[in-house]
N, C-alpha and C positions, 0 to 999 in steps of 0.2 A: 504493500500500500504506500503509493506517493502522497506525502501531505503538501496541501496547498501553499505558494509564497509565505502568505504572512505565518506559515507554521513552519517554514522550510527547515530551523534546525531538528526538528524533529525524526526528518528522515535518516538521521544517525544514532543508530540502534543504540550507543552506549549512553550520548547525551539523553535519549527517550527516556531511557531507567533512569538515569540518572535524576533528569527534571522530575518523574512520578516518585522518588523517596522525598526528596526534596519536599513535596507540597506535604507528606505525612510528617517531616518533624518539622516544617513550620508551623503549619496547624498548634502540634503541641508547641512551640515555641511561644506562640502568638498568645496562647493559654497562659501559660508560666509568666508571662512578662504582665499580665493586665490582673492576674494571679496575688502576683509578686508585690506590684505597684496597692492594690486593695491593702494586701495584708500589709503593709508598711505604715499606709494614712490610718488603718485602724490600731495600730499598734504604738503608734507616735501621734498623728493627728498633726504632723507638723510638712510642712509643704519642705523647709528647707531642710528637712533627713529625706524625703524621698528624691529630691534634687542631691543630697548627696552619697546617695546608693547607686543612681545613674553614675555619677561622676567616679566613683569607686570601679565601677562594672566597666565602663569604658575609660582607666583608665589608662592599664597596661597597654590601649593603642597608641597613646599618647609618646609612652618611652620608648615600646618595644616592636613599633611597627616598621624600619626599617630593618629591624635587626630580623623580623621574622621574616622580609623580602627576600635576605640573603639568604637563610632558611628555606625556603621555598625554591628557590634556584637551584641550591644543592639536590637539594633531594627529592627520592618519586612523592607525586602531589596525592596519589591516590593512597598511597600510605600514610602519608600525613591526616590528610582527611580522617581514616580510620582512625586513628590515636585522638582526636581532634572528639569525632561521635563518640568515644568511651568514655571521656573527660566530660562533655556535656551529659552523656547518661548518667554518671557517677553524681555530679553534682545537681539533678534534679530529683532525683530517687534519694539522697543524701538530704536533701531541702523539703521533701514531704515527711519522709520518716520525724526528723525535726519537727516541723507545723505536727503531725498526727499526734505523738510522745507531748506535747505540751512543751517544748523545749525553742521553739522559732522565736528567738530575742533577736532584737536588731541588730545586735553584733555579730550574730551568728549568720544573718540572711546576708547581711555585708560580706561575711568573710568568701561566702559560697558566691556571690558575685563577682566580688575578684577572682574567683576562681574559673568560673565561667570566662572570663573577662580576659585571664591568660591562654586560654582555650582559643578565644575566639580570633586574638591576635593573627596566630597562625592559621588558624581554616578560613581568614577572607582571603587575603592572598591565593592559598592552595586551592582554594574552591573556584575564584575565577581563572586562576590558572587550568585546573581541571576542564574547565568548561571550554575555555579556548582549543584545548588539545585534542577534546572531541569532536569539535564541528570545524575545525578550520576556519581562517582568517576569516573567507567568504560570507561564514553565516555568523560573523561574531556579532554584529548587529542584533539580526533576530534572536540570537540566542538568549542574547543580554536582554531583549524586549519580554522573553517569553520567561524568563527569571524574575524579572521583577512585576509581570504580570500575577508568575502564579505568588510569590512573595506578597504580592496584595490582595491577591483573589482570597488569601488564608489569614491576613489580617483583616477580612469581612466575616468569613467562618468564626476563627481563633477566637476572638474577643467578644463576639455575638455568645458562642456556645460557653465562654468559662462567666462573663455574666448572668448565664441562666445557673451554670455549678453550679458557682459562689455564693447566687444568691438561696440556690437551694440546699447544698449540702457543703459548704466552705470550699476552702480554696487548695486545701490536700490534692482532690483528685485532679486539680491542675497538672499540679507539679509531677505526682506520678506518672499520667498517660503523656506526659512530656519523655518522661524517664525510656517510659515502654516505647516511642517514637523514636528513638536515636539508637536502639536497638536495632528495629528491623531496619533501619539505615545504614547500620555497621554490617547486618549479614546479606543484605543487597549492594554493599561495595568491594565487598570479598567475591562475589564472583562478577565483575567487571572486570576489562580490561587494566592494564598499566598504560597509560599513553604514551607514545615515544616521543621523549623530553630531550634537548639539548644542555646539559651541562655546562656550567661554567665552566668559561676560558681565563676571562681576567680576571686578577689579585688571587693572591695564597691566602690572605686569611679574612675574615667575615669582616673585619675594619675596612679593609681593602676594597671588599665588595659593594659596600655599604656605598663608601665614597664615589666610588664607581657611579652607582645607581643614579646620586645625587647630582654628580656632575652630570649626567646624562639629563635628567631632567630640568635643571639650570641650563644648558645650552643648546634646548629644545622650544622654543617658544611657546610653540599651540602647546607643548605637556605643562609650559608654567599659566598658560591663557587657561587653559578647561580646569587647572587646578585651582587658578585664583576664582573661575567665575563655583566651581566644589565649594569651596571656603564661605565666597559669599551667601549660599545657601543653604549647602548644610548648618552650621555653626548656628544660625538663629531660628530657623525653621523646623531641624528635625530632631527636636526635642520633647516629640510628640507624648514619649512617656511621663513626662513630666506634668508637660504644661495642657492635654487632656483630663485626665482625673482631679486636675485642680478645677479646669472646668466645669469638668461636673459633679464635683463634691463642692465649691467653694461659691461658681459664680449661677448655677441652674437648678443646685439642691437635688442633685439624681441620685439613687446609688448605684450597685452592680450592673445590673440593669439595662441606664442610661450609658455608664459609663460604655460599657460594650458597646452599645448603640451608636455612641459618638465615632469610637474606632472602625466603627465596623463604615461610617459613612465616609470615614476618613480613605479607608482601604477602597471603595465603590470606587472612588474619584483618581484614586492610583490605579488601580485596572484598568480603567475605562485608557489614562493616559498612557501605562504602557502596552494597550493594546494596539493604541493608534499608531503608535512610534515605533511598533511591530511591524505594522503593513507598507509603511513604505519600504521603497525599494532601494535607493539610494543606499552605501557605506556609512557617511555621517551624515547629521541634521546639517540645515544652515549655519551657520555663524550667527546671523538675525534673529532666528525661531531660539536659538538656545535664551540668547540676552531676554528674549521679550518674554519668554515662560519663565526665567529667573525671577523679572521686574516681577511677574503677578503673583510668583508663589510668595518672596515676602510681602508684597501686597495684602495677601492671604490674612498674614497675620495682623494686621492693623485692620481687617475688615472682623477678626475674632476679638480684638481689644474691646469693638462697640454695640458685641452681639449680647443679650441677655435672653435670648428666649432660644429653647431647643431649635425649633428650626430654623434659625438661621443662623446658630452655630453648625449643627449640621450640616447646612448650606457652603459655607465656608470652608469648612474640614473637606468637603469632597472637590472646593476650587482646589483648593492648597494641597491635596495629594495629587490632585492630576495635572496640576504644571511641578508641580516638586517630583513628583517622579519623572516627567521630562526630561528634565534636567539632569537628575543624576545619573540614570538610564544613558544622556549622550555624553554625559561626560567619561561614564565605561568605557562606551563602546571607543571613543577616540582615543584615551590611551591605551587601551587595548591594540588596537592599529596602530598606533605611533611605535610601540614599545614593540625592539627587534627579540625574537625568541628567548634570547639567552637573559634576557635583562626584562622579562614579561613580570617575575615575582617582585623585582626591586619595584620597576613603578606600578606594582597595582597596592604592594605598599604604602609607596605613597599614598594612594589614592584611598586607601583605608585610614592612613594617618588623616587625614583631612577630613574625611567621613565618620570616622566613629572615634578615634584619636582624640580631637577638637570639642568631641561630645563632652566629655567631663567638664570641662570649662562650660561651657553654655548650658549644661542643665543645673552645675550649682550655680550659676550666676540668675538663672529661672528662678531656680529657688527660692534662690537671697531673695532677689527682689519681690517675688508672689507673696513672702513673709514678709518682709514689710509695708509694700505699696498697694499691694494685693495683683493679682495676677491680670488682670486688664493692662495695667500702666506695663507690667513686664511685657508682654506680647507686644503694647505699643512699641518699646524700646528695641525689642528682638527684628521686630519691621523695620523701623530706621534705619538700623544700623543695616539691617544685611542689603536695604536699595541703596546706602551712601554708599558699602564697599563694593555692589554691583559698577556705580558710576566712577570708581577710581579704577576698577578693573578695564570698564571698558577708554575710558581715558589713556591709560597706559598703552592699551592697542592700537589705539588712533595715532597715537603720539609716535609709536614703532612705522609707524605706516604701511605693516606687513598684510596682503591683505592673505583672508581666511584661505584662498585657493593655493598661495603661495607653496613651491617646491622645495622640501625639505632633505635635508642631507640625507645619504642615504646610507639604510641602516649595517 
């Protein structure tokens, strides 16, 4: 069976399995994190421990995401991955027994997020590496449309089905059937293929590598253009665990429920976007269409600063998933394309450092502020800032005079 264009990575049997484990532990992932987030505000009630539980979970990408680029380079990705699913099964199975025993204190759900957290460092990287090595350059597009599709199709399920748990039987069986999800993940990667991977050539030791990588991406333009326009919207905008449940515990008065409800419209408006960004045909978006999905995803957030009634925070959360996945969706795919084989771990590093790395910072800074000013004024600030850094990015571009089509050294 041939699948259609906009499905075309599908037609490679390994990425097929692949993407279908994928949607079963996000599902449970998707559970665990709206799970996680509940039990914190009820356990604390305080907005800035749950902003600094995010920051704890993301923060090892902050230190350790170049180092695990060079990581990833070395070594087979589909191995890594595995060690990667056991470390995530260990610590959500780990994280219910805790909550079930009476024992889930907030230093303890902390420590298991850092855990996670070092976990996670390594399987972005190895995971979009993974992914590339399946489908070839050709469909790294679609690929990457149809990842971030199902990654939201399951944050519509995810968080819909653990607000009905939670709110009928607590938040344990989250965490478990998350547990049980990265199981049959681990025994559907053992019979996959090993992709055939190019090993590093340059630097003897991971210092070496590292440096490498960096230099590569400083005298690469478009890799430092799609990273700064990364920066400018990841960093304010998707800090969704945070600054959602403050929504709807602090500014709507929901509980489980709603809370789900919200995510789940947030996830509608992210499928919808990478579904579209799926069907085209083209390698990369324009240059144009990125900046102007940028401008409205923080947009987004100053349009939730002034929301007080469910549906049109709803309304909102499904603008803001579906130009915010956009965005990050293209900016995959092009340093995916820019980045020559051997150097594919170092810059998707990056591209994690800037993605989820950056998160600690911006979700305790959520925080602080939703604790003091209350979380409208923060959501204002988080919009500001991320269209001022949009317009010093695009400045810089202009000021290069490089235009988007321009011919790039080769690799």
């Amino acid at each position: 069976m041939r699948f259609p264009t906009a499905l075309r990575a599908l037609n490679h049997e390994d990425f097929r399995r692949f993407f279908r484990i994928q949607i079963v532990s996000q599902v449970g992932s998707w559970m665990q994190s709206v799970g996680q987030s509940w039990l914190v505000l009820d356990l604390t009630n305080s907005p800035f421990r749950l902003g600094l539980l995010g920051a704890l979970q993301f923060g090892p990408f902050l230190f350790l995401s170049v180092i695990a680029g060079a990581i990833v380079d070395r070594l087979p990705r589909r191995r890594l991955l595995i060690g990667t699913q056991l470390t995530f099964a260990a610590q959500s199975l780990l994280l219910a027994s805790l909550v079930w025993t009476g024992h889930g204190a907030y230093w303890a759900i902390a420590l298991l997020a850092i855990m996670a957290g070092l976990a996670s460092t390594v399987d972005q990287p190895a995971r979009q590496a993974f992914v590339t090595a399946t489908v070839g350059r050709a469909d790294i597009m679609n690929a990457v449309a149809l990842n971030s599709a199902a990654f939201n199709a399951t944050r519509v399920v995810g968080p819909a089905a653990a607000g009905l748990l939670i709110g009928q039987v607590g938040v344990t069986p989250a965490f478990l059937l998350n547990g049980l999800a990265f199981v049959v993940v681990v025994r559907t990667l053992l019979t996959l293929r090993e992709p055939v991977w190019s090993p590093l050539q340059g630097g003897t030791t991971i210092l070496d590598q590292m440096a490498e990588g960096i230099r590569y991406a400083w005298r690469t333009p478009r890799v430092r253009l799609f990273l700064g326009v990364l920066f400018a919207v990841s960093f304010p905008v998707f800090n969704f665990s945070v600054y959602v449940p403050l929504l709807a515990r602090t500014v709507l008065g929901l509980g489980p429920a709603g809370f789900g409800f919200l995510m789940t419209a947030l996830g509608v408006g992210a499928v919808l976007g990478a579904v579209m960004l799926g069907s085209r045909r083209g390698d990369q978006p324009p240059l144009s269409a990125v900046f102007t999905t940028a401008t409205l995803a923080c947009g987004g957030l100053l349009g939730l600063s002034v929301c007080h009634s469910v549906p049109a925070t709803a309304a909102c959360l499904v603008a803001t998933g579906f130009f915010g996945v956009i965005v990050i969706a293209s900016c995959n795919t092009t340093l995916q394309l820019e980045a020559p084989d051997p150097l594919r771990g170092r810059v998707l590093s990056l591209y994690t450092w800037v993605y989820f790395g950056l998160f600690p910072i911006g979700a305790f800074l959520i925080g602080a502020m939703s604790e003091r000013w209350g979380v409208s004024r923060a959501l204002r600030a988080a919009g500001l800032f991320g269209l001022g850094t949009l317009g010093l990015v695009w400045a810089w571009w202009r000021v290069k005079g490089q235009p988007y089509g321009a011919s790039q050294p080769s690799h």
